[in-house]
DSSP file (Angstrom, degrees, kcal/mol; ACC not computed):
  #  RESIDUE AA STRUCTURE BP1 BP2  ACC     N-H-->O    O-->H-N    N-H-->O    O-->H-N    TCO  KAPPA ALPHA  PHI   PSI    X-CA   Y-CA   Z-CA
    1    1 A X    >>        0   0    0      0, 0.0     4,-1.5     0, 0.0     3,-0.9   0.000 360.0 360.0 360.0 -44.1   -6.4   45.8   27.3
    2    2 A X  H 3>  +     0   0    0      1,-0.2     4,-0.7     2,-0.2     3,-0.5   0.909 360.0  58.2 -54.0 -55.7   -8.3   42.8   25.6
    3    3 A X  H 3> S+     0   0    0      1,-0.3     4,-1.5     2,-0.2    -1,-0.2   0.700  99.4  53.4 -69.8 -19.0   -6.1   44.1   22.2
    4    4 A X  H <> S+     0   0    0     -3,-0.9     4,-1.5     2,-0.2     5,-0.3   0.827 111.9  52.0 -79.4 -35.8   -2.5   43.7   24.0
    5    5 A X  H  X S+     0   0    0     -4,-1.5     4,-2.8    -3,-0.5    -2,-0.2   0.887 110.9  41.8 -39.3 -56.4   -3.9   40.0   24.6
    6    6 A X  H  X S+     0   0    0     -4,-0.7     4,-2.6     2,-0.2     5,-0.3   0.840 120.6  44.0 -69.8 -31.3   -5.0   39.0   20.9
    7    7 A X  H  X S+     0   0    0     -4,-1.5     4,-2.6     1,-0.2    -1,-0.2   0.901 114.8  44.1 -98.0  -0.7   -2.1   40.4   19.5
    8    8 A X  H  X>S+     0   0    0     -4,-1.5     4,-2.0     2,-0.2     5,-0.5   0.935 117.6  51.1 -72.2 -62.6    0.5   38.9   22.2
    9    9 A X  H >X5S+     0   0    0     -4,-2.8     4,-1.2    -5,-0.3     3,-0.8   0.880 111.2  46.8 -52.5 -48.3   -1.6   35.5   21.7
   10   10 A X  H 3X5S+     0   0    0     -4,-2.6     4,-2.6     1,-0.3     5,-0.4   0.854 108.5  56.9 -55.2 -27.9   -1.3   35.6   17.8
   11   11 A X  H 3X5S+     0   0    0     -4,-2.6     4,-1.8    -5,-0.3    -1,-0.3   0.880 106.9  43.6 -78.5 -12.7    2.2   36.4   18.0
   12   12 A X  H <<5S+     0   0    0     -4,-2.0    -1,-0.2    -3,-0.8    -2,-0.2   0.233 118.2  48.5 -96.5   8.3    3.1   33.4   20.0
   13   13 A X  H  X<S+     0   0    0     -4,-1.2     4,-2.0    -5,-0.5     5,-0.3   0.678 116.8  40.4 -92.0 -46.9    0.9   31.3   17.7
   14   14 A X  H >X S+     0   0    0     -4,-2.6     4,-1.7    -5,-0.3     3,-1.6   0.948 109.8  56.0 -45.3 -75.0    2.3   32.7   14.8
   15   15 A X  H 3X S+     0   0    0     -4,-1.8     4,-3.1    -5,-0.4     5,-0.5   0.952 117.0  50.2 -30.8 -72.3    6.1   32.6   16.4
   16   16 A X  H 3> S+     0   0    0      1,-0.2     4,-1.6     2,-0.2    -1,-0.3   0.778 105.4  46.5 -17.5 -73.1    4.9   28.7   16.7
   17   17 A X  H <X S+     0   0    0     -4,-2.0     4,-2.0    -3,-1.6    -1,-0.2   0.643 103.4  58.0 -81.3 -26.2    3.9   27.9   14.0
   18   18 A X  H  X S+     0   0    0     -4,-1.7     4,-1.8    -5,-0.3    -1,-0.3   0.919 113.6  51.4 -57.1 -48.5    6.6   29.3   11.9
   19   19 A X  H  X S+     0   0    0     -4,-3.1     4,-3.1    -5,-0.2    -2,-0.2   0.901  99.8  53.4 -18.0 -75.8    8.5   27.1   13.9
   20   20 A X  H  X S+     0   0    0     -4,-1.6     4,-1.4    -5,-0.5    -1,-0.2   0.794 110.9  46.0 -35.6 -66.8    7.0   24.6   13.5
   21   21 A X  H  X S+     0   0    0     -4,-2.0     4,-2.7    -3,-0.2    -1,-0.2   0.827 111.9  54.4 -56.2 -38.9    7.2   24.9    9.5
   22   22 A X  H  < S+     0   0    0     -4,-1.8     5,-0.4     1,-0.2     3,-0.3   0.999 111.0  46.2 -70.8 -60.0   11.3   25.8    9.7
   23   23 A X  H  X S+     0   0    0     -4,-3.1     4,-1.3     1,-0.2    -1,-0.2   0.651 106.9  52.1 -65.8 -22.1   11.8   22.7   11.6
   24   24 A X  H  X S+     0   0    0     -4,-1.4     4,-2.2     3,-0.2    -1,-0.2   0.914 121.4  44.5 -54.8 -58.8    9.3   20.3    9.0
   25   25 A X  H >< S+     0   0    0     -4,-2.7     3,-3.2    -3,-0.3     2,-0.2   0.629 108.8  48.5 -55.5-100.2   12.0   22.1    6.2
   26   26 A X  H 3> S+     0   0    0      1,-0.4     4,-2.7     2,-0.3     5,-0.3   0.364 114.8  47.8  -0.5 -46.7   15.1   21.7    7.9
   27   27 A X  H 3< S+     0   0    0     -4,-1.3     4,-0.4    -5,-0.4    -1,-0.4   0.806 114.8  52.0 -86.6 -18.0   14.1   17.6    8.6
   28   28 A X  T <X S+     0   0    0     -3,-3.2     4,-0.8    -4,-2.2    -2,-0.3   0.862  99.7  51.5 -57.6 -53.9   13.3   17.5    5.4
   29   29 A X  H  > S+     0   0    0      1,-0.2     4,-0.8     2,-0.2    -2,-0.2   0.922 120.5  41.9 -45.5 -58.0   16.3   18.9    3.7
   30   30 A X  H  X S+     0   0    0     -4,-2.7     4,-1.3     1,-0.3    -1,-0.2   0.679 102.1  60.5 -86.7   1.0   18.4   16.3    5.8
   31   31 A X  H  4 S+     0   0    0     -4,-0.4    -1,-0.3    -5,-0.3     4,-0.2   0.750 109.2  47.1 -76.9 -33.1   16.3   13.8    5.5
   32   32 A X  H  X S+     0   0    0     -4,-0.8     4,-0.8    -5,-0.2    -2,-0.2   0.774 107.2  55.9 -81.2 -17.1   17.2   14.3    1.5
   33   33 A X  H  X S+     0   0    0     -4,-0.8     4,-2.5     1,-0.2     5,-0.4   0.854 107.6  44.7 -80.4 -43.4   20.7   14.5    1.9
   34   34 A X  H  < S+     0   0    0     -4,-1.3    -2,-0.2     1,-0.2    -1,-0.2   0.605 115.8  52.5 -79.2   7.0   21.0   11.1    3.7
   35   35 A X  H  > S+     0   0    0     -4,-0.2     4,-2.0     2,-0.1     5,-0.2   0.830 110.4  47.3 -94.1 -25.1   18.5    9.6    0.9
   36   36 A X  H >X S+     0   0    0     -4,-0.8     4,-2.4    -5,-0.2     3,-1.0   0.998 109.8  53.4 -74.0 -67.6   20.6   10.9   -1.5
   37   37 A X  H >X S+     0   0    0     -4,-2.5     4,-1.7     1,-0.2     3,-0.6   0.908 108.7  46.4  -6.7 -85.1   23.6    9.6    0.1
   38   38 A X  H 34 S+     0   0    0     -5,-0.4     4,-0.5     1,-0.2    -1,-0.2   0.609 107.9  56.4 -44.9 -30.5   22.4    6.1    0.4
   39   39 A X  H << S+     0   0    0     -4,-2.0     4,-0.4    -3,-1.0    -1,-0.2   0.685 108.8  43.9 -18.1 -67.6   21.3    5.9   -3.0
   40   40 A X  H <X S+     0   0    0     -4,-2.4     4,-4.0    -3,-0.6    -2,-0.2   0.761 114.1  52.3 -70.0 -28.0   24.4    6.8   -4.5
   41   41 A X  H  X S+     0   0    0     -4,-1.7     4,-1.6    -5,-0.3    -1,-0.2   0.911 115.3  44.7 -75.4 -39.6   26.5    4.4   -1.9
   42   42 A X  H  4>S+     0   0    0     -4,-0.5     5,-3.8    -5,-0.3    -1,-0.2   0.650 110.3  49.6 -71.0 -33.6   24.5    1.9   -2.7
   43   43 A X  H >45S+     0   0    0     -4,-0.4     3,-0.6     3,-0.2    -2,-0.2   0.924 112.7  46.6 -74.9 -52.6   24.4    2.4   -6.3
   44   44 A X  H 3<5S+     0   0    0     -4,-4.0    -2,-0.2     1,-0.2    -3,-0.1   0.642 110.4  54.8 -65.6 -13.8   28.3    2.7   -6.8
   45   45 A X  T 3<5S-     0   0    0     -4,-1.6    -1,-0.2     2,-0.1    -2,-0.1   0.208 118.1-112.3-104.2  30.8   28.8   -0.5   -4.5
   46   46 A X  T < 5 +     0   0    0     -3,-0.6     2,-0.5     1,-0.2    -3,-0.2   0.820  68.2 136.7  35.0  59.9   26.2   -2.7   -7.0
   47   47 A X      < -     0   0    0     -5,-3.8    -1,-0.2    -6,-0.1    -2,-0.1  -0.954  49.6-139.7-128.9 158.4   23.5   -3.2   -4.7
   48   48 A X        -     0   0    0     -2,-0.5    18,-1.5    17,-0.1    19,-0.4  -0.076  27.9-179.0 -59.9 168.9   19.7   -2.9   -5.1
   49   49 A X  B     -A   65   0A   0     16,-0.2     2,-0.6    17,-0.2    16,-0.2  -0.990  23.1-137.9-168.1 167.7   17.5   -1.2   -2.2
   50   50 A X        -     0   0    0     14,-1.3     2,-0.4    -2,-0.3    -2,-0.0  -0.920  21.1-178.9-140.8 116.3   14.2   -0.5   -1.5
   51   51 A X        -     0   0    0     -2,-0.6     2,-0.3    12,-0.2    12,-0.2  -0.935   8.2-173.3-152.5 149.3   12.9    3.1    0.1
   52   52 A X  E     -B   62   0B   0     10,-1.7    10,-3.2    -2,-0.4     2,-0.5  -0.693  15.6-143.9-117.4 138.4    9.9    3.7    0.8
   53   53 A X  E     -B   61   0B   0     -2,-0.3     8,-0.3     8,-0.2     3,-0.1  -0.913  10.3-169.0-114.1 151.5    9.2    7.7    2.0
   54   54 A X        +     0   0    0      6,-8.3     7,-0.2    -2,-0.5     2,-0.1   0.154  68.7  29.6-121.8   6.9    6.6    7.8    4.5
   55   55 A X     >  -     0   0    0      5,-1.0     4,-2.6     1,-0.0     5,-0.3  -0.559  62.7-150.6-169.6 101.5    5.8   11.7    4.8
   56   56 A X  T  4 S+     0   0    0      2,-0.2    -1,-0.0     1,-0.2    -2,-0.0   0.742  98.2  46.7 -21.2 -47.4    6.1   14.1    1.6
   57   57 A X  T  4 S+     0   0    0      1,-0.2    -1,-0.2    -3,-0.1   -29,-0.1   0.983 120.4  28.8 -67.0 -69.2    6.8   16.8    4.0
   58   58 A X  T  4 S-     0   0    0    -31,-0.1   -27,-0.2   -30,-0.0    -2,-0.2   0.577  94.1-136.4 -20.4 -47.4    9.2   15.6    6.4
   59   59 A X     <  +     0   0    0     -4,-2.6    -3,-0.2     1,-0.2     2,-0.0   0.591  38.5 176.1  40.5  45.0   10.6   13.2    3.6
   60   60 A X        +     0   0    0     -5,-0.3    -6,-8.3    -7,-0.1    -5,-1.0  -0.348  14.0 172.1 -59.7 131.4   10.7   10.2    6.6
   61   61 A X  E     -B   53   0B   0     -8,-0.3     2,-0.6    -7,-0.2    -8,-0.2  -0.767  36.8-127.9-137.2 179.6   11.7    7.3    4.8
   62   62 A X  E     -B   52   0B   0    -10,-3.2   -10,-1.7    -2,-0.3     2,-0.2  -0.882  24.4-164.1-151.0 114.4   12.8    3.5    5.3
   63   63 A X        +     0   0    0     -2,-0.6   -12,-0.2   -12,-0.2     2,-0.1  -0.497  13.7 164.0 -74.3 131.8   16.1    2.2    3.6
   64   64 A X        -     0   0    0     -2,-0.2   -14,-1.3     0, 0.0    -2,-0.0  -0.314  37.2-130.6 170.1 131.0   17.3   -1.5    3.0
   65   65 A X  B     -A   49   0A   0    -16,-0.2   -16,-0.2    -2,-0.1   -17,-0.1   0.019  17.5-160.9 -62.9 131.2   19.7   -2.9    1.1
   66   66 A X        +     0   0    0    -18,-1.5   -17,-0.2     2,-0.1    -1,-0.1   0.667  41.3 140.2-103.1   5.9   17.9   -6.2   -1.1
   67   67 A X        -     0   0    0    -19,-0.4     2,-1.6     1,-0.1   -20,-0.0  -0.128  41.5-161.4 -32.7 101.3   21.1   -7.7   -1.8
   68   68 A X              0   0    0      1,-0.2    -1,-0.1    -2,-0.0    -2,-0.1  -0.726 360.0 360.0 -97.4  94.7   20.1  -11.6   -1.3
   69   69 A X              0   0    0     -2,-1.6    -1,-0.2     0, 0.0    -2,-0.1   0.112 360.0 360.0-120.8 360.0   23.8  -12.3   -0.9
């Protein structure tokens, strides 16, 4: 009885934690699309920027245009 316990509890920590990891990719991926995006918009409309990524994993980042217009 104890063994239907460990392995139900490792599979809903496993099941977790795979989660857990798809969803880290997944914000990550879009997090890269909209840097790449912004980059590029920014590049073709001639202005400077500054971003700064704030988690490698994730890739949370901070945008802003430096235009002193």
């Amino acid at each position: 009885m104890k063994n239907i316990y460990f392995r139900t509890g490792a599979v809903i920590v496993g099941g977790g934690a795979i989660g857990v990891l798809a969803f880290g990719l997944i914000e990550s991926y879009f997090n890269w699309q909209e840097i790449d995006n912004l980059t590029t918009q920014a590049l073709d409309n001639g202005h400077s920027y500054s971003l700064v990524i704030h988690n490698d994993f994730t890739n949370a980042y901070t945008f802003e245009v430096t235009d002193d217009k």
